[in-house]
C-alpha positions as CSV (number, residue, x, y, z in Angstrom):
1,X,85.0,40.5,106.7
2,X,83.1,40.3,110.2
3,X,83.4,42.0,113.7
4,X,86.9,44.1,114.5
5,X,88.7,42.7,111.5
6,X,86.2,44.5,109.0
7,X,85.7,47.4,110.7
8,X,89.4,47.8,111.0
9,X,89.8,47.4,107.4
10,X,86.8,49.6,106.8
11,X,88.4,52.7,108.5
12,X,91.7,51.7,107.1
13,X,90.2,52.0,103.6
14,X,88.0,55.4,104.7
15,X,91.7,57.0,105.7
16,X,93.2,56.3,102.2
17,X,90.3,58.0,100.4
18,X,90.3,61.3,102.7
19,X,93.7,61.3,102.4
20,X,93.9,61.1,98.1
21,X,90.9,63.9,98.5
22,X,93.1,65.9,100.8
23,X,96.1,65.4,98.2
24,X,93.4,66.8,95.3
25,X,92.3,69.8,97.3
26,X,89.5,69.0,98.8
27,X,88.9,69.5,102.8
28,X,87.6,67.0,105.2
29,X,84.6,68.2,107.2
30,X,83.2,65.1,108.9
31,X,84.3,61.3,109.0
32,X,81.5,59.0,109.9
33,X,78.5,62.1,110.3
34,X,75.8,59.9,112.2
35,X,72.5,61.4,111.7
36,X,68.8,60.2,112.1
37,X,69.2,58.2,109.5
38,X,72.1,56.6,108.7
39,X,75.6,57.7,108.3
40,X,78.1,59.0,105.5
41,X,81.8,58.1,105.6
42,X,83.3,61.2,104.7
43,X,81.8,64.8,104.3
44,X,84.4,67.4,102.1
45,X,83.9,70.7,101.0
46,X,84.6,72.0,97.6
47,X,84.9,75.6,98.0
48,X,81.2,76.7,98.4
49,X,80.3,72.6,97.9
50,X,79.4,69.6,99.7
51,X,80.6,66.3,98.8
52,X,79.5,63.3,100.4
53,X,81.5,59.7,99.7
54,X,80.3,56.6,100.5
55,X,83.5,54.3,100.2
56,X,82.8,50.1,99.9
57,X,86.1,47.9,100.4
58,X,86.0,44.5,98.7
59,X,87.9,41.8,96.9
60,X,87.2,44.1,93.8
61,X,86.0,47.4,92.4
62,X,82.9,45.0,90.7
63,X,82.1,43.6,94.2
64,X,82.7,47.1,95.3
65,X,80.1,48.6,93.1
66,X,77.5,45.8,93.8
67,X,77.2,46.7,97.6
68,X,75.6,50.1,96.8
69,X,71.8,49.9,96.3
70,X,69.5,52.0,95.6
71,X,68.1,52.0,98.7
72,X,71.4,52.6,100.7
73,X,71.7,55.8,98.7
74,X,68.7,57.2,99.2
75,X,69.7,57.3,103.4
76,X,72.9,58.8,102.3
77,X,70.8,61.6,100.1
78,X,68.4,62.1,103.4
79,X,71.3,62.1,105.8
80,X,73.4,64.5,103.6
81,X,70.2,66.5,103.6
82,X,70.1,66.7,107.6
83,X,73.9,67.5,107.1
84,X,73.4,70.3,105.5
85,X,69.9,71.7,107.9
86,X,72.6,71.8,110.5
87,X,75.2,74.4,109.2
88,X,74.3,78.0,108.1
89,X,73.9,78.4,104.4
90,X,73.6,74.8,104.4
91,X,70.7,74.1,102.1
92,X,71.6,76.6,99.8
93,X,75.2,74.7,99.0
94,X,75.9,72.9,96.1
95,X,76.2,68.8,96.3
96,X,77.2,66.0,94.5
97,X,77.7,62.1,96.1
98,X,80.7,60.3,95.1
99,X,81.5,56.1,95.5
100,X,85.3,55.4,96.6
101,X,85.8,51.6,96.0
102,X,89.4,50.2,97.7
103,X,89.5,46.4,96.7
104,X,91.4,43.9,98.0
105,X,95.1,45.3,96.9
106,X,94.0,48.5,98.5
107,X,94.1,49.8,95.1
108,X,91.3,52.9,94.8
109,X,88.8,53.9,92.1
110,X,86.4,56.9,92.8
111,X,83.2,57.5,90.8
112,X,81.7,61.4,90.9
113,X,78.6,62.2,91.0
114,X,76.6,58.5,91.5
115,X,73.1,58.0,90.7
116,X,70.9,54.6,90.4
């Protein structure tokens, strides 16, 4: 997906994973937090916790998953960073970084906690 028709799809897929957060108890701080950077798609709190999700859309959870590198999520980790330097008590907040995959069904999976 190119141009208007991804990014429509992109937000589309971004709304349905705030929204299933939301349903689990989790708030929504920030949609698309532009920092220095780079950008995270969706900032929650967890009580005295940060989480930060980076959500892919693709044909499938495995093409999903593929589109994350290493490099990508070391931005997200920097930017999260510069997140949290912004509010008070910031730094000293717990946080964890989660992947939301929708594929092409609009079907989600969520992975806690990602590393590479």
């Amino acid at each position: 997906m190119t141009g208007r028709v991804g990014y429509l799809a992109g937000a589309a897929a971004e709304d349905s994973v705030a929204r299933d957060y939301e349903r689990r108890g989790y708030g929504v701080v920030a949609r698309r937090w532009r920092g220095s950077g780079g950008e995270i798609d969706i900032v929650l709190r967890d009580r005295d916790d940060f989480v930060f999700v980076e959500v892919k859309k693709s044909r499938s959870f495995a093409r999903a998953a593929e589109r994350l590198s290493a490099a990508q999520l070391g931005r997200i980790c920097r930017t999260a960073t510069e997140f949290l330097a912004g509010i008070p008590g910031g730094m000293g907040a717990g946080m964890r970084f989660d992947l939301a995959m929708v594929d092409g069904a609009g079907r989600m999976q969520t992975v806690e906690n990602i590393t590479l």
